[in-house]
C-alpha positions as CSV (number, residue, x, y, z in Angstrom):
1,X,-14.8,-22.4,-14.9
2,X,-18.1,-23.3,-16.7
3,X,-19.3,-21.0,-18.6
4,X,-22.2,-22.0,-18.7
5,X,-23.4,-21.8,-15.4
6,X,-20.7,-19.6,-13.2
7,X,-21.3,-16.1,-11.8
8,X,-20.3,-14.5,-14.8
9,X,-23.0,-16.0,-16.9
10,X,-25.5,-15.5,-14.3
11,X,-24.8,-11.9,-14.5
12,X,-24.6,-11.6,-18.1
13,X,-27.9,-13.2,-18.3
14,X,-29.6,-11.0,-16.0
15,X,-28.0,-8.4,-17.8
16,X,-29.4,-9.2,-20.9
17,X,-32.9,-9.6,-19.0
18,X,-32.6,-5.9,-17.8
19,X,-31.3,-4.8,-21.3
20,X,-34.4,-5.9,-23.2
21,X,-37.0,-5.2,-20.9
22,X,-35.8,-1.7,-21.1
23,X,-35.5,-1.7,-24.8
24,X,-39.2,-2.5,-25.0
25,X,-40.6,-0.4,-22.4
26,X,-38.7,3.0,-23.2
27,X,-38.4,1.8,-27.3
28,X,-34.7,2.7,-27.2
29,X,-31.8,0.1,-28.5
30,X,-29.4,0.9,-26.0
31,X,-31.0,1.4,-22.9
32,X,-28.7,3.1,-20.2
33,X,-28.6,0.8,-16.8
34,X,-26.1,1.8,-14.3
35,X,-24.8,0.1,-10.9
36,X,-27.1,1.3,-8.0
37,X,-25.1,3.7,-5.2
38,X,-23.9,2.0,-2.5
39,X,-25.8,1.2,0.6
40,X,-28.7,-0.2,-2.0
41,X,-29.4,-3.8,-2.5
42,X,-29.7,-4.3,-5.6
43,X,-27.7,-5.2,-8.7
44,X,-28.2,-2.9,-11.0
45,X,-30.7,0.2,-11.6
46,X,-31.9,1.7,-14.7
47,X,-32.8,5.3,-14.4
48,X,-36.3,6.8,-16.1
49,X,-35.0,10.3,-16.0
50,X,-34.4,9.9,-20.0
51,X,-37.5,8.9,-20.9
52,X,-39.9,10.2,-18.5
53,X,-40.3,13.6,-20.4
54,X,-41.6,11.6,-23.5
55,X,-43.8,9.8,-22.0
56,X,-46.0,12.9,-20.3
57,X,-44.8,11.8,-16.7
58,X,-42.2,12.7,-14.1
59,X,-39.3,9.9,-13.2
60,X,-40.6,8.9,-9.8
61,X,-44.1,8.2,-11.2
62,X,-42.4,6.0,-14.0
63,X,-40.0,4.2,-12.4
64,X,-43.3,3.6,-9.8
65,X,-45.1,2.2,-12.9
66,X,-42.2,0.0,-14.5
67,X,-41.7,-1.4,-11.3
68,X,-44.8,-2.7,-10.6
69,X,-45.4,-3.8,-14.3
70,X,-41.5,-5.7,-14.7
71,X,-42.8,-7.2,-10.9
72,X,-45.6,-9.4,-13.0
73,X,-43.0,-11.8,-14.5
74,X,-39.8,-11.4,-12.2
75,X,-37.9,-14.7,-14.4
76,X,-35.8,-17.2,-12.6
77,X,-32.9,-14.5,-11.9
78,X,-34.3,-12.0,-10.9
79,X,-36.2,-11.7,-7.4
80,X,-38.0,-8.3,-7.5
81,X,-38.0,-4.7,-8.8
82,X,-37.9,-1.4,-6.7
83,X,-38.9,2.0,-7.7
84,X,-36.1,4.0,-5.5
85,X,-35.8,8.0,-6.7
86,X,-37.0,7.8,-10.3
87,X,-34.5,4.7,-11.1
88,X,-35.7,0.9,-11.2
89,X,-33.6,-0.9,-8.8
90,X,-33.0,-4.7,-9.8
91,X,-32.9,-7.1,-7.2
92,X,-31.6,-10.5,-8.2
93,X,-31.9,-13.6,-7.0
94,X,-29.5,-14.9,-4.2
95,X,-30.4,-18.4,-4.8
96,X,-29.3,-17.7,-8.5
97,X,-26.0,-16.3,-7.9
98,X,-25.1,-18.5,-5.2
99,X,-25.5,-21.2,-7.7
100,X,-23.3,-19.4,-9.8
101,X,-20.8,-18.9,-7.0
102,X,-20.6,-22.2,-6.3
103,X,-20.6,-23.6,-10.1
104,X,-17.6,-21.3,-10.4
105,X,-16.1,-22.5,-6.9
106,X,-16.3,-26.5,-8.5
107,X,-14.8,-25.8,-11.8
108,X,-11.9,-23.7,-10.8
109,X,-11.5,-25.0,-6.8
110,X,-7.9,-23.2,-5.4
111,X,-7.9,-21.2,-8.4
112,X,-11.5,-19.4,-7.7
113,X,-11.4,-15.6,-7.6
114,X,-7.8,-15.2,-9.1
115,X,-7.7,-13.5,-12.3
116,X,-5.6,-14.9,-15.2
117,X,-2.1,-13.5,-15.4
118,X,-1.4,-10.4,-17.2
119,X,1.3,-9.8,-19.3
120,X,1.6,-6.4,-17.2
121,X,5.0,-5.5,-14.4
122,X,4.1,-3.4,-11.2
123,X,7.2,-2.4,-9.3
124,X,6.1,-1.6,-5.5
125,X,8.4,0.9,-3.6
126,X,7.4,0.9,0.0
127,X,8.8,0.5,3.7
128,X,12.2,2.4,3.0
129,X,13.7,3.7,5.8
130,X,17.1,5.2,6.5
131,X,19.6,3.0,7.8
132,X,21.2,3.3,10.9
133,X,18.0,4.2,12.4
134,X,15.4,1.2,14.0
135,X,11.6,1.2,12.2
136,X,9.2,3.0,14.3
137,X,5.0,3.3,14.2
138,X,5.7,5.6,11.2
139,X,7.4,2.8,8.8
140,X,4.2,0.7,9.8
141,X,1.8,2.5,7.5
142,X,4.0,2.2,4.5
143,X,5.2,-1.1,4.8
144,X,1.4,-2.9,5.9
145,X,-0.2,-0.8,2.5
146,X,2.4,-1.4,0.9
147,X,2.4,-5.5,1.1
148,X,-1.8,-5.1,0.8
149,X,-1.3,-3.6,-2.9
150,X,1.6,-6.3,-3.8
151,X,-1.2,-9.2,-2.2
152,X,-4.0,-7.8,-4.4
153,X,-2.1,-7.2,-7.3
154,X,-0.3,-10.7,-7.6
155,X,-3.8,-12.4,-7.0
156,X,-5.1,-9.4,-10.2
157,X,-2.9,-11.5,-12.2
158,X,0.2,-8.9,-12.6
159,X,4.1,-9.2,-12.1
160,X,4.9,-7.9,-9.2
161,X,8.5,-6.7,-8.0
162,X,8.6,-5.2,-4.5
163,X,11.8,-2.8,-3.5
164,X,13.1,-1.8,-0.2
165,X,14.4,1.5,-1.2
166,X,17.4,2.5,1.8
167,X,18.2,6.0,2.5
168,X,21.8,5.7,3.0
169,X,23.3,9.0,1.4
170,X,23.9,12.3,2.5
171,X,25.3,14.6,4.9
172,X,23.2,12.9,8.1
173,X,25.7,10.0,7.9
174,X,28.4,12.1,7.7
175,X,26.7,13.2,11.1
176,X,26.5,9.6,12.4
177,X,30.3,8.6,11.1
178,X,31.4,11.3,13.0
179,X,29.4,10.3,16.1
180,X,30.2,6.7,15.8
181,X,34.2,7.5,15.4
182,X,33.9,10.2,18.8
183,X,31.3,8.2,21.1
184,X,30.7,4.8,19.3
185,X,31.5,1.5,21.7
186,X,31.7,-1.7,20.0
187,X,30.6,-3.8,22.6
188,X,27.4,-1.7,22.8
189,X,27.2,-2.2,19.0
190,X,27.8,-6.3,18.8
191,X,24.8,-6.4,21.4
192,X,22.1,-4.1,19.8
193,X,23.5,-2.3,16.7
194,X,20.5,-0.1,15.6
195,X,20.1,1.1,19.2
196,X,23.6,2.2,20.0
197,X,23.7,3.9,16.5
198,X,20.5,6.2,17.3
199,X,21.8,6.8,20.7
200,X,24.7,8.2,19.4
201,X,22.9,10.1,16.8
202,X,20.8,11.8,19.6
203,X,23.9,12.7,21.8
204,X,25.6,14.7,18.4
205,X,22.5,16.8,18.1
206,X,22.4,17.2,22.2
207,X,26.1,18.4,21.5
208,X,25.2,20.2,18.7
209,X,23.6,23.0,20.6
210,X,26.5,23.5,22.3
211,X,28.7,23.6,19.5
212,X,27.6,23.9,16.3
213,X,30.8,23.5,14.6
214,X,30.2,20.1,14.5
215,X,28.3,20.7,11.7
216,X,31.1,21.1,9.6
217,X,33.1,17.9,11.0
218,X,30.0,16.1,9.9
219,X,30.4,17.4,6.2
220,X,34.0,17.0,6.0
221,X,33.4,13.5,7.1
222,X,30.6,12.8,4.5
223,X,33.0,14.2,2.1
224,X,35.6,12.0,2.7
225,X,33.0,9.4,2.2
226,X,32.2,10.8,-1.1
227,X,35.7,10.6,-2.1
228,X,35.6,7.1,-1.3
229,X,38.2,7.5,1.9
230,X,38.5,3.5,3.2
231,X,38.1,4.0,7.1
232,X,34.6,5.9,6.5
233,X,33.6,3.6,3.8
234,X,34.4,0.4,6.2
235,X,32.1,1.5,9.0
236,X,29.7,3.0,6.6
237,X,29.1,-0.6,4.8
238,X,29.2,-1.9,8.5
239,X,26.2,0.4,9.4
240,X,24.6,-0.8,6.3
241,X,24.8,-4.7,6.9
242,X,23.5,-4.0,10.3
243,X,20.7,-1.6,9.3
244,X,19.5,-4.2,6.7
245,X,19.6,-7.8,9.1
246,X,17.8,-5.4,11.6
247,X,14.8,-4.1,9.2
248,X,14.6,-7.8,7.4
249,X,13.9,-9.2,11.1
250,X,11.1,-6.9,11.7
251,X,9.2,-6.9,8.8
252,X,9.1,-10.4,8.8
253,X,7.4,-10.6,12.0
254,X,4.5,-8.5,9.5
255,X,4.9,-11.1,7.2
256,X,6.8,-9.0,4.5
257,X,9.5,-10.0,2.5
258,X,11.2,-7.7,-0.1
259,X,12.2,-8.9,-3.6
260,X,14.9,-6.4,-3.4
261,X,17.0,-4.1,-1.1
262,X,18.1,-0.9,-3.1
263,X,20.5,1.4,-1.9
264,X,20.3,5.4,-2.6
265,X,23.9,5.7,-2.9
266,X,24.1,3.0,-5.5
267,X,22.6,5.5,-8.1
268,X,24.7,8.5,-7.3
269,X,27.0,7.5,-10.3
270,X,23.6,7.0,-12.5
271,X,22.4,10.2,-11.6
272,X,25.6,12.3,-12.6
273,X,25.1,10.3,-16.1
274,X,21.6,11.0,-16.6
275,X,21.8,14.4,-15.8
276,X,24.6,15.2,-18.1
277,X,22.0,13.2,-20.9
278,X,18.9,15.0,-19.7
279,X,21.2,18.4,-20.5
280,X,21.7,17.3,-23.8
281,X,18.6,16.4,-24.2
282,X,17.3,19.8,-23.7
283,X,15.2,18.4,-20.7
284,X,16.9,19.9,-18.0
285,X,18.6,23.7,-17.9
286,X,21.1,25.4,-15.8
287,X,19.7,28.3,-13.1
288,X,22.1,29.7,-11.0
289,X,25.0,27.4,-11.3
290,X,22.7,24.4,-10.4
291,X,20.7,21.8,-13.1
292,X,17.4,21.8,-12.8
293,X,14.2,20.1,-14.8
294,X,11.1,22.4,-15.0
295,X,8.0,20.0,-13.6
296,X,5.4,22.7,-14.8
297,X,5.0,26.0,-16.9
298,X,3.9,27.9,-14.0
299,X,6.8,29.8,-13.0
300,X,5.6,29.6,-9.4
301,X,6.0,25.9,-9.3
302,X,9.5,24.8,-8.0
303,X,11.2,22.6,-10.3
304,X,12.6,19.1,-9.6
305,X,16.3,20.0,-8.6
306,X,18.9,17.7,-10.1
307,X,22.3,19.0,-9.3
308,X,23.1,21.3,-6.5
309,X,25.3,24.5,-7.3
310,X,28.3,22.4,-5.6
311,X,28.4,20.0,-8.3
312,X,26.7,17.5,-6.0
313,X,23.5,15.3,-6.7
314,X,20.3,15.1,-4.4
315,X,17.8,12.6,-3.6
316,X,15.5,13.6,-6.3
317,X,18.2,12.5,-9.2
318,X,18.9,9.7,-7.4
319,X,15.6,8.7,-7.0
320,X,14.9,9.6,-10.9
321,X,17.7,8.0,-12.0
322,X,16.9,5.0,-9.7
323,X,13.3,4.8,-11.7
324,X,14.9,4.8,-15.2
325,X,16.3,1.6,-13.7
326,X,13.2,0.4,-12.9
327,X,11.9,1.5,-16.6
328,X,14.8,-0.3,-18.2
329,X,15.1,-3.7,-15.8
330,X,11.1,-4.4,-16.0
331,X,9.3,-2.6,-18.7
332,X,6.4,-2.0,-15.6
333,X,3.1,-0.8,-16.7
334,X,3.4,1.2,-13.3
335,X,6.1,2.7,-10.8
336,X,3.8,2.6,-6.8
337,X,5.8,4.6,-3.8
338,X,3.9,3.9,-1.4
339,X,5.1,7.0,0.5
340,X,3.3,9.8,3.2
341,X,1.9,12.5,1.9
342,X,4.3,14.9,3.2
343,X,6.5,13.7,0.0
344,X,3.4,15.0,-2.4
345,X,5.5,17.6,-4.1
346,X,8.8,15.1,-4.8
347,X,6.7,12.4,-6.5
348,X,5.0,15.4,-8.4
349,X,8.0,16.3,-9.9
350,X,9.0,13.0,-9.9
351,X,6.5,11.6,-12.2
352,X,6.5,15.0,-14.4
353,X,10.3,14.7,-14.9
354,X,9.4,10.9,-16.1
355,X,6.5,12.3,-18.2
356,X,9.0,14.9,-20.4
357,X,11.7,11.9,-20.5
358,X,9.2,10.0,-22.4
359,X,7.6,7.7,-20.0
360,X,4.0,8.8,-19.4
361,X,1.4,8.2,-16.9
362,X,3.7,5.6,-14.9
363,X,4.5,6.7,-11.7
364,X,2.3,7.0,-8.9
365,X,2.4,8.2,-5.6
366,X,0.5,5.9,-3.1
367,X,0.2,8.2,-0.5
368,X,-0.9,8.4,3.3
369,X,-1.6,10.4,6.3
370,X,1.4,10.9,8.9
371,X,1.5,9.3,12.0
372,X,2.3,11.5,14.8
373,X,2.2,11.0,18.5
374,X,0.2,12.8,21.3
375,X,3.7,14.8,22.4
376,X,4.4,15.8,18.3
377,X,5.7,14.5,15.3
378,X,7.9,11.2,15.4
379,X,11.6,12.4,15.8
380,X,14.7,10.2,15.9
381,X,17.2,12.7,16.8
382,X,14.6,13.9,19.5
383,X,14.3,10.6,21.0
384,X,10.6,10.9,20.1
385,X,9.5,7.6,18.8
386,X,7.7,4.0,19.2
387,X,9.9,1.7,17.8
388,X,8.4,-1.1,15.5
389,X,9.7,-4.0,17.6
390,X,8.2,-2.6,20.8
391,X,5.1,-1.8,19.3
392,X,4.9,-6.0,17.9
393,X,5.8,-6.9,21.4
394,X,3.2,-5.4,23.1
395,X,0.6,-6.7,21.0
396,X,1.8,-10.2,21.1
397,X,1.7,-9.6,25.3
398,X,-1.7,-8.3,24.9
399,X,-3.3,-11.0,23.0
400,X,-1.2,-13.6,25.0
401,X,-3.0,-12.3,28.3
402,X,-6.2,-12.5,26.5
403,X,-5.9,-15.9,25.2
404,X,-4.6,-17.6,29.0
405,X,-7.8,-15.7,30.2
406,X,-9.9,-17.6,27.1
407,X,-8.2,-21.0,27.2
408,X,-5.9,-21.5,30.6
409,X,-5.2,-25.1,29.9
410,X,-4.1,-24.4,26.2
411,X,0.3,-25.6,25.7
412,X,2.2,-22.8,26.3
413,X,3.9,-23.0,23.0
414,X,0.4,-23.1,20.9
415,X,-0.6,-20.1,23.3
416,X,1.9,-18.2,22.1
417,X,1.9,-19.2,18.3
418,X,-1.9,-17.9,18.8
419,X,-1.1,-14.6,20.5
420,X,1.3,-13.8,17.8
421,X,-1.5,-14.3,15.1
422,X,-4.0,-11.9,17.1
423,X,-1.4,-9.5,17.9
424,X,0.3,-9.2,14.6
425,X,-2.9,-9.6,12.7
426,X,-4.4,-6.5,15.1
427,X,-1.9,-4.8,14.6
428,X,-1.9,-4.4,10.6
429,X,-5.7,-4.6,10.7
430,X,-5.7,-1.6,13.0
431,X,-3.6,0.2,9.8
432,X,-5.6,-1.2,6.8
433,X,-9.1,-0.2,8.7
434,X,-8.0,3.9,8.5
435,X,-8.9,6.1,5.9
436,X,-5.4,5.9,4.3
437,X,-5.2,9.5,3.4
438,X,-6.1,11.3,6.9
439,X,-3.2,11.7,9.5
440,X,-3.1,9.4,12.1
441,X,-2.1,10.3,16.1
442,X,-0.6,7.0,17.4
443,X,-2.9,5.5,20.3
444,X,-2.2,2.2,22.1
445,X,-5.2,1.6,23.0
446,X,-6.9,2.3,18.9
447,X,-3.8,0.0,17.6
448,X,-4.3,-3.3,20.0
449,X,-8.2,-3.2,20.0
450,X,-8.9,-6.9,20.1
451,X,-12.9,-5.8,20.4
452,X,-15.4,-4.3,18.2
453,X,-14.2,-3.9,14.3
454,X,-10.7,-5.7,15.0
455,X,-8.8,-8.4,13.6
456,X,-10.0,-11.0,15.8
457,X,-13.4,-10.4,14.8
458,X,-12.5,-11.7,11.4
459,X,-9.8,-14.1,12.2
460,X,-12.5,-15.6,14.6
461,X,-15.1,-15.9,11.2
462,X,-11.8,-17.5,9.2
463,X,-11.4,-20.3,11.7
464,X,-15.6,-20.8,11.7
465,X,-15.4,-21.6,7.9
466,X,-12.1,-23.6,8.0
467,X,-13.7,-26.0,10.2
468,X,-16.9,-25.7,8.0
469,X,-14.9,-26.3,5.2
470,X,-12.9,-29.4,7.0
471,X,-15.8,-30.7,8.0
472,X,-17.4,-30.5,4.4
473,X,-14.4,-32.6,3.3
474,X,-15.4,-36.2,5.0
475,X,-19.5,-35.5,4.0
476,X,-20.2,-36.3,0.2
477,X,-22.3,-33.4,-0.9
478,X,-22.7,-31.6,-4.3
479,X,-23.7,-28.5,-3.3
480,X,-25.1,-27.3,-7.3
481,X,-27.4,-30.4,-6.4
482,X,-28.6,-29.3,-3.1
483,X,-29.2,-25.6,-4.5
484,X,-32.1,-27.3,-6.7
């Protein structure tokens, strides 16, 4: 970059411009200038509420009167001045910053806008489903914010280590076991694995009704998993391998790729450990036969729950135990979960339990708004659900119909590359565009809009300045020339 003529320059000049003009006019050393709010144009503002008292006159009238007086001899980087609401908005000069955008685009060329790399680890927990169970519209919002953060944080200049985190612990798949060893077909599993499994985890809770003792087969199954019994771990690992070629195939499609798969039940050993150490420690306390770690000194706040009364762990200790890991493998200035708000309380604790084991202010919970459909919230086990893959599908149909309508002669093959670009790219643009924090009701029609502010509209302005760009390439031009 040269530093003599890029953007940053440019700004630190005008800075300086703004900074003593200020000094002399209000005779202060440090005058205070501020960014203006958004929706102004301008580049910075400097605010005469300070010194409009001293000088026998209200802010308006001053900023009115500095203004006009600054406007007498603008310099070369600044184009104007604007008395907005007792503040003097600075207006620069385009033509000046362009110049320094474009000084800064020749020096640095494929490296322009990336920030150097920081000696700084981000570990980014996000899509992480259950296994055994096919991604659906809710897994969308997780995954697609989750990938944004990793983009912008690699190109901020940080280490960044992404982790599928996979629910695969706990007395549901003792539920699924059970179903698979009563009503489970192989054939039906060799030709869509993830579909069979959810249909036969919707038929034990349809039975279920009818006969709850079920319920205990389930656990007595789990148990046996527990215990490490070889038929139920064989199919469990079977369910797993499945679960994870199934997930890895549809993110991709989303262009997501996870540094690692992590597996709940993988830290149920850990957690045992670091409970028996956080006892010791004095950290967490027996109540009631169970272990628990107080989050809080307000009694009225439920602690983080570590052991259950039964001598068994629960996802929170796993999960805690899981980001000691984390801690200890990357030394990350940060832990993200990108993770709905519904979880608000968990990573509460979660990040307080971290905070009394000695690692402060590191974990953060990335949360969002649910998605929900028109009928209610998504339910596997009530068969109440938009599956991921479908949800892909149709967009790629969508846009596909568009683009033979646009361009009927284009090769079938390139048609279809195209129409998985718009589709996709709607799709996740349809996500990013929401207020991430507000719940969302799922909506065809709001999720594939291919008009108005949509993905196409900006793909359409990325292929404008490629071919700008290419055709810049065979003209010699230096455009810091051309800008004087």
């Amino acid at each position: 970059m040269n530093k003599g003529t890029g953007l940053s320059y440019v700004l630190e000049r005008l800075f300086s411009d703004i900074q003593a003009r200020a000094s002399r006019e209000f005779g202060v050393q440090n005058p205070e200038i501020r960014r203006p709010p958004k929706g102004q144009e301008a580049t910075y503002a400097v605010p005469c509420f300070p010194y409009a008292k001293k000088k026998g006159k209200n802010p308006f009238e001053l900023a009115q009167e500095v203004a006009k007086r600054w406007n007498q001899n603008t310099g070369d980087l600044i184009a104007g001045f604007e008395a907005v609401k007792g503040y003097v908005n600075v207006i620069a000069d385009q033509k000046a910053l362009l110049a320094g955008i474009l000084a800064d685009l020749v020096g640095t060329k494929e490296s322009y806008g990336r920030h150097p790399k920081k000696e700084r680890t981000v570990v980014v927990d996000y899509c992480s489903p259950n296994i055994a169970k096919p991604l659906h519209a809710g897994h969308l919002r997780s995954t697609i914010i989750g990938q944004a953060l990793i983009n912008i944080l690699k190109e901020g200049g940080y280490g960044v280590v992404g982790i599928n985190f996979l629910s695969d612990w706990g007395t549901q798949f003792g539920k699924l076991l059970y179903a698979y060893n009563r009503w489970g077909k192989e054939e039906e599993f060799a030709k869509a694995p993830i579909r069979h499994l959810v249909d036969i985890y919707v038929r034990f809770h349809e039975e279920l009704k009818r006969n709850p003792g079920l319920d205990d087969e389930a656990r007595e199954t789990f148990k046996r998993l527990e215990q490490g019994a070889g038929e139920e771990r064989r199919l469990w690992t079977r369910l797993r391998q499945a679960s994870l070629a199934s997930f890895e195939k549809t993110v991709a499609r989303l262009g997501v790729k996870f540094d690692h798969n992590w597996y709940e039940s993988d830290f149920e050993k850990a957690a045992h450990e670091l409970i028996d150490r956080l006892l010791e420690q004095g950290i967490a306390e027996r109540s009631e036969g169970a272990v628990i770690i107080k989050t809080s000194d307000d009694e009225d706040k439920p602690p983080l729950v570590a052991r259950k009364s039964d001598g068994t762990t629960l996802y929170a200790s796993r999960d805690l135990a899981s980001a000691v890991e984390r801690i200890e493998k990357w030394n990350p200035s940060k832990l993200l979960y990108v993770v709905a708000t519904e979880q608000n309380l968990h990573f509460t604790n979660l990040a307080m339990a971290l905070d009394r084991m000695g690692y402060t202010d590191i974990c953060k919970h990335v949360r969002f708004g649910m998605v929900s459909l028109p009928e209610g919230k998504i339910s596997t086990r009530e068969g109440r659900v938009v599956y991921l893959d479908e949800l892909l599908d149709e967009a790629e149909r969508r846009a596909e119909e568009i683009v033979t309508g646009k361009n009927p002669d284009m090769p079938r093959g390139k048609r279809a590359e195209v129409a998985r670009k718009i589709g996709i790219g709607s799709v996740i643009y349809a996500d990013l565009s929401q207020d991430r924090i507000k719940d969302i009701t799922f909506d065809w029609s709001k999720m594939l809009a291919f008009e108005g502010n949509s993905a196409p509209y900006l793909q359409y302005a990325a292929v404008r300045c490629a071919k700008i760009l290419e055709k810049a390439r065979h003209e010699e031009r230096n455009p810091l020339k051309q800008m004087t």
